[in-house]
Every structure is written in C-alpha cells, then in structure tokens.
C-alpha positions in Angstrom: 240.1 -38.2 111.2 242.4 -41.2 111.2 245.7 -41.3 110.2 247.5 -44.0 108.6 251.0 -44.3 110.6 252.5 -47.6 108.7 251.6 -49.8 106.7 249.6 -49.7 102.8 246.2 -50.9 103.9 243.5 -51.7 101.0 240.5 -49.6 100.8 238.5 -52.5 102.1 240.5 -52.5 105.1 240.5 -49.2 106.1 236.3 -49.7 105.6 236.8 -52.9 107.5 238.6 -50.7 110.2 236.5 -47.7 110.1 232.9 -50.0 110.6 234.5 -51.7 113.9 235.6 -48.2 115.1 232.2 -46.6 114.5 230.1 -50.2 116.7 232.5 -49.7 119.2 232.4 -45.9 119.5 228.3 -46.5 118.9 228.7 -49.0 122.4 230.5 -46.5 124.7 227.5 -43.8 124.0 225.5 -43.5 127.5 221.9 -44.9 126.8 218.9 -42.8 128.7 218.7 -42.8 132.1 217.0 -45.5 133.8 215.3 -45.6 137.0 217.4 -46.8 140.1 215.6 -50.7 140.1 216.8 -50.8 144.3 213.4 -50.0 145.1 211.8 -52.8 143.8 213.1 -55.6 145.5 212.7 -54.3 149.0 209.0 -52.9 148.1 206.8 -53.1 151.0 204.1 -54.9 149.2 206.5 -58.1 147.9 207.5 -58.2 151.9 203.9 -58.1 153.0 203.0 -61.0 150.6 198.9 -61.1 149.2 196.4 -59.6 151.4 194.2 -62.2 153.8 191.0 -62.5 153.9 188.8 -60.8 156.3 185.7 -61.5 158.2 184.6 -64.5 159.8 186.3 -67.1 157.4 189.9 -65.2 157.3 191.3 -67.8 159.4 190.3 -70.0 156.7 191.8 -67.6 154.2 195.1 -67.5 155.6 195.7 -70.9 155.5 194.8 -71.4 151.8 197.6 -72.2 149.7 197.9 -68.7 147.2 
C-alpha cells in the first residue's frame, strides 16, 4: 500500500513511481542458489595440466607444445 504524504502527483506519476518500485523490489529478490564456483579454480586436473604420453615416445610427448 503506498501512501501519498505531500504533494498532488498525476496518475502517470504515481504509475511512473509504482513501475520503479516494483524493478527495484523485483532486484532485491534472492535468485536460486548457485553452487560455491571455489572449487573450480583450484581443481586438481587444471593444476595437473593434459596428461603425457606414455610408452617409449613419452619423452617425446612431453615436450610437444599442447
């Protein structure tokens, strides 16, 4: 309910004041939940870097640009 204290305003600008009311009381609602993202930068496999190559020819591998 709102609650005209002063003033005459137009019925445009109560409408006016009512629609920037609603978007900002729309922007303070929480969103869902989202998933903590401090895993992902210290995941083990970003630390590790790609996989070498095995066998005979991993020295090879390793030294390949990726």
């Amino acid at each position: 309910m709102i609650k005209v204290v002063r003033g005459n305003p137009t019925p445009e600008e109560l409408a006016a004041a009512l629609a920037v009311l609603g978007l900002a009381q729309a922007q303070e609602r929480p969103g869902p939940a989202r998933p903590s993202s401090a895993g992902a930068w210290n995941a083990r496999w970003r630390l590790l870097g790609a996989p070498s190559g095995f066998g005979p020819a991993g020295w090879r591998a390793s030294a390949l640009p990726r």
